[in-house]
N, CA and C of each residue as an Amber inpcrd file, in Angstrom:
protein
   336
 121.3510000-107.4190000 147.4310000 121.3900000-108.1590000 148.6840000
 122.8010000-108.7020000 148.9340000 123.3840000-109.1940000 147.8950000
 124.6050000-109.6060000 148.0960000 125.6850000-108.3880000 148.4150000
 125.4310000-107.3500000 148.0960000 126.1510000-106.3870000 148.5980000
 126.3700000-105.8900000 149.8900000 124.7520000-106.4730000 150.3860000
 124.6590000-105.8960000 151.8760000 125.3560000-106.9640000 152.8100000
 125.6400000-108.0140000 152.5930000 126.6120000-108.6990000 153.3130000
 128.2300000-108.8500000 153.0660000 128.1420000-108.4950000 151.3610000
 129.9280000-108.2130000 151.2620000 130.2240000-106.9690000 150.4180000
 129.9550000-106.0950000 151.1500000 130.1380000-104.5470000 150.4840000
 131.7690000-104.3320000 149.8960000 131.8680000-103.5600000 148.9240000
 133.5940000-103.6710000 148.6070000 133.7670000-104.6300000 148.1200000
 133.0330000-104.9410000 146.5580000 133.6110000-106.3530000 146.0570000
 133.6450000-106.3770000 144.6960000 134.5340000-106.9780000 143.5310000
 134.5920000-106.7740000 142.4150000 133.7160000-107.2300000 141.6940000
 133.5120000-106.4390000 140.6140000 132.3360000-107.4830000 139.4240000
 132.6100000-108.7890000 139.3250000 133.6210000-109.4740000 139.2100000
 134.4000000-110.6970000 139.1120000 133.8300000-111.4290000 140.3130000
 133.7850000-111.2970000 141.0410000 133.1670000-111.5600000 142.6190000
 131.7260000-111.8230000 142.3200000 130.7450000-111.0230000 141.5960000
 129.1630000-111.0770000 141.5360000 129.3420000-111.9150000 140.0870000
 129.9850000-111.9940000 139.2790000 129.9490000-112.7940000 138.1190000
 129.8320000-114.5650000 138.6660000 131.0990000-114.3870000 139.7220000
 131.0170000-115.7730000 140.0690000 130.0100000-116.5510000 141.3020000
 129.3260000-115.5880000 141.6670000 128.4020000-115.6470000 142.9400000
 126.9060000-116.2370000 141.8350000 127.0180000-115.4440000 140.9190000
 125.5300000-115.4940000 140.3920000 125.7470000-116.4850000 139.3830000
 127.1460000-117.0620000 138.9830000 127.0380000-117.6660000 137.8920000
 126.4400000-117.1730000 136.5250000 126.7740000-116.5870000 136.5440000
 126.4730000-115.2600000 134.9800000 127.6610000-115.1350000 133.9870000
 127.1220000-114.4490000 132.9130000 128.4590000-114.1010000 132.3860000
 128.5660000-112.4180000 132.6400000 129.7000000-112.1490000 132.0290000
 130.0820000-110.5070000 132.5970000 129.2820000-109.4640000 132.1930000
 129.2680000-109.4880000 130.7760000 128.4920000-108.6230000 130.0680000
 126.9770000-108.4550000 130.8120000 126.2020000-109.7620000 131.0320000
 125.0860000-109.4560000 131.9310000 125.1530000-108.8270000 133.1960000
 125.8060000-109.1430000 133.8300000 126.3010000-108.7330000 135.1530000
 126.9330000-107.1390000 135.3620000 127.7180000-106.5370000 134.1860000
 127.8880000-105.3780000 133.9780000 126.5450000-104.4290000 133.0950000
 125.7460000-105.0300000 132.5340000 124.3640000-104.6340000 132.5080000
 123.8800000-103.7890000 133.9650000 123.3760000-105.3500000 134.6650000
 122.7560000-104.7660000 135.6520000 123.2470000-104.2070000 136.7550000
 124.7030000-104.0470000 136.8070000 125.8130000-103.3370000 137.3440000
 125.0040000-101.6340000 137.0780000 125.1820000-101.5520000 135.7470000
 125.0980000-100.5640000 135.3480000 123.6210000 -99.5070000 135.4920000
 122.6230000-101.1370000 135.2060000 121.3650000-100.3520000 135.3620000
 121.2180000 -99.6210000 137.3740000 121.8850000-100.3450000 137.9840000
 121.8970000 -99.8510000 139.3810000 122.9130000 -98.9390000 139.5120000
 123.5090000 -98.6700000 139.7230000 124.5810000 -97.5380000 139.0580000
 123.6200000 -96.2600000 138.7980000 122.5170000 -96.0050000 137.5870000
 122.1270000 -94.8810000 137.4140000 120.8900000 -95.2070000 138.0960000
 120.6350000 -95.7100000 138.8560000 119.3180000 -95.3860000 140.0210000
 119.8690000 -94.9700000 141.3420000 121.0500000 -94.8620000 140.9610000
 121.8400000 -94.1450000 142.1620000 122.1980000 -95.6380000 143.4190000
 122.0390000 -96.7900000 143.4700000 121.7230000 -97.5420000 144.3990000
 123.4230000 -98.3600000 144.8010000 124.2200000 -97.7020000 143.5430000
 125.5070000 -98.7260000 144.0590000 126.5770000 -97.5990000 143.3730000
 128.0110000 -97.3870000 143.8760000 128.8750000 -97.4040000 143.0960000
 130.1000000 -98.1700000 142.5640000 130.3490000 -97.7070000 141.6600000
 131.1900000 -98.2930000 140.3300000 132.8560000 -97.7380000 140.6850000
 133.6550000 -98.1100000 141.3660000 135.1880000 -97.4390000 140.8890000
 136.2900000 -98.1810000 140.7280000 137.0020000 -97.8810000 139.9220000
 138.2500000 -98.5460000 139.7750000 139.3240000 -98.6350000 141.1240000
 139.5990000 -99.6960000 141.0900000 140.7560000-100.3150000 142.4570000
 141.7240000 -99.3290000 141.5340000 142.1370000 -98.8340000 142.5930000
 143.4410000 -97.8490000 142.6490000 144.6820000 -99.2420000 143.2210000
 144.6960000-100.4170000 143.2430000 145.5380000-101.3460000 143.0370000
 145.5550000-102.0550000 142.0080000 144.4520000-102.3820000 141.2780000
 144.4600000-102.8630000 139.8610000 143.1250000-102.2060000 139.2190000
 144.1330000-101.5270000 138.3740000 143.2470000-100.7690000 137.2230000
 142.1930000-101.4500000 136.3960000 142.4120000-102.7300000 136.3880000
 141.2960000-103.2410000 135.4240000 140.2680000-103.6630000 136.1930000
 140.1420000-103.3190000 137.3850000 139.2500000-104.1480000 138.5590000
 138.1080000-102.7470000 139.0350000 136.6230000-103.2530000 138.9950000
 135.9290000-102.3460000 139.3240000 135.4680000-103.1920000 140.9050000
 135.9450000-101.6820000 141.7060000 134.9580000-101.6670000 142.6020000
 133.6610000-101.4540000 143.3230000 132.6600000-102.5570000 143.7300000
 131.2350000-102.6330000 143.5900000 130.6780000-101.8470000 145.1680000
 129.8240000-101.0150000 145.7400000 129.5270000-100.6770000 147.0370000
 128.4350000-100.0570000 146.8800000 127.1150000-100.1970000 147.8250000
 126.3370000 -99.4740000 147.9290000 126.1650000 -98.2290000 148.5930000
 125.3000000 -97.2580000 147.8160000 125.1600000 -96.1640000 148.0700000
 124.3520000 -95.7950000 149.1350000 124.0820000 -94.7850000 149.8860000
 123.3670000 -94.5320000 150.8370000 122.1710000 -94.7770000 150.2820000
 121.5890000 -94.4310000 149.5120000 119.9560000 -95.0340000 148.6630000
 119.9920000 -96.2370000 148.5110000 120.9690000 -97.2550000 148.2290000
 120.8400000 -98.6560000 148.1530000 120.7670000 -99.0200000 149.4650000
 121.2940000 -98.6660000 150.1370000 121.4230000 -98.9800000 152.2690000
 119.8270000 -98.8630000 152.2180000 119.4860000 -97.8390000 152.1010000
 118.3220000 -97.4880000 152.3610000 117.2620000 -98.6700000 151.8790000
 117.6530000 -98.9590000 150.6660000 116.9170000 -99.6630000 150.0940000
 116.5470000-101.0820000 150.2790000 117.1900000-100.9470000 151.4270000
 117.6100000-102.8930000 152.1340000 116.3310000-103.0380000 152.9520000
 116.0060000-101.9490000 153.7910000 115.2330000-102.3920000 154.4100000
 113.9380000-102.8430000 153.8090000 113.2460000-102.0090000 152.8900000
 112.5370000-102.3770000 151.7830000 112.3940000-103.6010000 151.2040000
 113.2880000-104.0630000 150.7390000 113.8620000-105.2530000 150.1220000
 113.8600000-106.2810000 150.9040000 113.6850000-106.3410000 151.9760000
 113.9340000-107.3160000 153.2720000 112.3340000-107.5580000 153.3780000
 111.8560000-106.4840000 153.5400000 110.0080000-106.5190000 153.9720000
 109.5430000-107.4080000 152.9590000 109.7730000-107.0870000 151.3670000
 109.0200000-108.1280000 150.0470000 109.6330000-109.5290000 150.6730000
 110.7520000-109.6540000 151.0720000 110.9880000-110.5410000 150.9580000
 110.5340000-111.5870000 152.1410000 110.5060000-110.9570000 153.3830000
 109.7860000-111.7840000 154.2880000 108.6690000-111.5480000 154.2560000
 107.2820000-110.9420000 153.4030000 106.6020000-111.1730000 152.5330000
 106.0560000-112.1580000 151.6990000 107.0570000-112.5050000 150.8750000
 107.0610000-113.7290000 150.3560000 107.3720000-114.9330000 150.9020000
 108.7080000-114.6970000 151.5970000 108.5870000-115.9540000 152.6430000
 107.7130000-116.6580000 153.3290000 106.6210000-115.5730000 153.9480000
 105.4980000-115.7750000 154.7790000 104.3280000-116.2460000 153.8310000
 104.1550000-116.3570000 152.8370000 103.7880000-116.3550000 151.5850000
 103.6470000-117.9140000 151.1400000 104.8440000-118.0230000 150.3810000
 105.6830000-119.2270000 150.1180000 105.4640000-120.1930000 151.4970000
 105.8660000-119.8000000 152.3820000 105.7680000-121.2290000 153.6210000
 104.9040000-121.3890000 154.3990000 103.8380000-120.9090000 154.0050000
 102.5570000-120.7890000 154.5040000 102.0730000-122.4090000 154.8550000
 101.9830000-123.1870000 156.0880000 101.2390000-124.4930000 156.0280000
 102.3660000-125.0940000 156.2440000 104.0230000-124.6260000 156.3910000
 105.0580000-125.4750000 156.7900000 105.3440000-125.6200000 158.0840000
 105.7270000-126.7030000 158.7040000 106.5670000-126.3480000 159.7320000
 107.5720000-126.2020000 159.5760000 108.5050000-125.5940000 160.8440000
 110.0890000-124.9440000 160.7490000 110.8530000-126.2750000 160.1310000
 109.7950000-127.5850000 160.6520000 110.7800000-128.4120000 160.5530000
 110.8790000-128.5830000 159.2000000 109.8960000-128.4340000 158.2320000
 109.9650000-128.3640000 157.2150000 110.3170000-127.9540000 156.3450000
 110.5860000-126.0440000 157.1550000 111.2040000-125.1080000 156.0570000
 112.8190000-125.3750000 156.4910000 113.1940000-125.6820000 157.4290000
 114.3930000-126.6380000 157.9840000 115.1240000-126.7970000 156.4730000
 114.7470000-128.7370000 156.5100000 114.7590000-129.6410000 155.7220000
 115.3650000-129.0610000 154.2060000 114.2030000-128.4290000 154.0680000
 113.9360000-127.8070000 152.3410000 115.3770000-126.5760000 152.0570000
 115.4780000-125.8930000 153.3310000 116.6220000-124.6560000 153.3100000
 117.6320000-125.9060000 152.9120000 117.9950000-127.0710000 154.2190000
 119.0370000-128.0270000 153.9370000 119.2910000-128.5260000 152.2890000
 118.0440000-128.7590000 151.7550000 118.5030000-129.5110000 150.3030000
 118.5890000-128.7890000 149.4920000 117.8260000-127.2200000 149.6710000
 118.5130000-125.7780000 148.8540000 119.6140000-125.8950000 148.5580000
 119.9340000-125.7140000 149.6990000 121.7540000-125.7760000 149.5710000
 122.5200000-126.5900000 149.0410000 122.2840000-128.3160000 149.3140000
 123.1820000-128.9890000 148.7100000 122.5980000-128.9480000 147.5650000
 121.4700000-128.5140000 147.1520000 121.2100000-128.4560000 145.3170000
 121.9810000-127.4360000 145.1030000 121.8920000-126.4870000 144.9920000
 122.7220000-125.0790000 144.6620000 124.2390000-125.4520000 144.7500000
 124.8580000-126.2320000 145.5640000 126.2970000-126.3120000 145.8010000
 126.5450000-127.7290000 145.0070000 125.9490000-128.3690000 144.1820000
 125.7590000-129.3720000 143.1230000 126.0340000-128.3960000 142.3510000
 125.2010000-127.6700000 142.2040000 124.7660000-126.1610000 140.7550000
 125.8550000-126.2180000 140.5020000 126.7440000-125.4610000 141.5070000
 127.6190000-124.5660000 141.6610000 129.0080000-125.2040000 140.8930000
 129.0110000-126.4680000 141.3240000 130.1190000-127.2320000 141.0350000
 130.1710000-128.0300000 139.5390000 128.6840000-128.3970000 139.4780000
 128.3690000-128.7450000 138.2270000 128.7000000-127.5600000 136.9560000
 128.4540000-126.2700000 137.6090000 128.7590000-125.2890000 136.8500000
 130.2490000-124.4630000 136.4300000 131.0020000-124.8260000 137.3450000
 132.7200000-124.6320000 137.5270000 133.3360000-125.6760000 136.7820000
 132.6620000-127.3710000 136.7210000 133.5060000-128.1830000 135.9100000
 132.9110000-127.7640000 134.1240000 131.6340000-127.1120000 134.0530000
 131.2560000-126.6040000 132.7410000 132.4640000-126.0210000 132.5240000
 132.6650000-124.8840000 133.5020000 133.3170000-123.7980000 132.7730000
 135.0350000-124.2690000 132.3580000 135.3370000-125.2840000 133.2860000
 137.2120000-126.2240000 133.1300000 137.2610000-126.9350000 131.7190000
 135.6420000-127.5140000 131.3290000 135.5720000-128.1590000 130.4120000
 135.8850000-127.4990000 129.2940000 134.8800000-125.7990000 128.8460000
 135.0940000-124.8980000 127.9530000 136.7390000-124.4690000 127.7470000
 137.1060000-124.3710000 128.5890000 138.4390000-123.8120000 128.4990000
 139.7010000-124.8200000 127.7710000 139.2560000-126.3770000 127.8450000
 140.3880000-127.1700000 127.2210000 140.1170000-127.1490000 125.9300000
C-alpha cells in the first residue's frame, strides 16, 4: 500500500515508514519480490541503494487490497458515526506521530 502512493522508493524509506529494522524489511522485500508483486533494483546513482516499485501484478493487486480493506473498515466501524470515526482517525494520528517520535529519540539514544 505504501508503494501505491510513493512508488520509486528505497528500502531505507520503508525501514523508516514502518519503523522496522532492515533485515525484516528486506525479508518481506524479498518475499514480494518472488510473487512477482514489486521490483528490486539498484539506483544507478548510488550503488548501495535498492530501488523499491510495483509490478504490474502488484498494481493489479491494489484493487483487491482496497476491497479487504474497506471490508474491514465497514466491519470495524460498524455503529459509528463519521463523527466518531472522525475523532478516532484524529487521535490515530497524534498516537502514531507520538510512536513515531518516541521511536526516533529510541533510536538517538542507541547510537550515543
Amino acid at each position: 500500500m505504501l508503494l501505491q502512493t510513493q512508488n520509486h522508493i528505497n528500502q531505507d524509506t520503508v525501514v523508516k515508514y514502518f519503523h522496522m529494522d532492515k533485515g525484516t524489511i528486506a525479508k518481506a522485500l524479498s518475499k514480494l519480490e518472488k510473487k512477482n508483486l514489486i521490483n528490486r533494483e539498484i539506483n544507478s546513482e548510488n550503488q548501495r541503494e535498492k530501488i523499491i516499485t510495483l509490478t504490474e501484478k502488484g498494481i493489479e493487486s491494489m484493487g483487491c487490497m482496497k476491497q479487504v480493506l474497506n471490508e474491514w473498515y465497514n466491519c470495524i466501524f460498524d455503529g459509528l458515526t463519521q463523527d466518531e470515526i472522525d475523532s478516532l482517525e484524529k487521535i490515530t494520528k497524534k498516537l502514531a506521530l507520538n510512536a513515531s517520535k518516541a521511536l526516533d529519540l529510541e533510536e538517538i539514544n542507541e547510537r550515543k
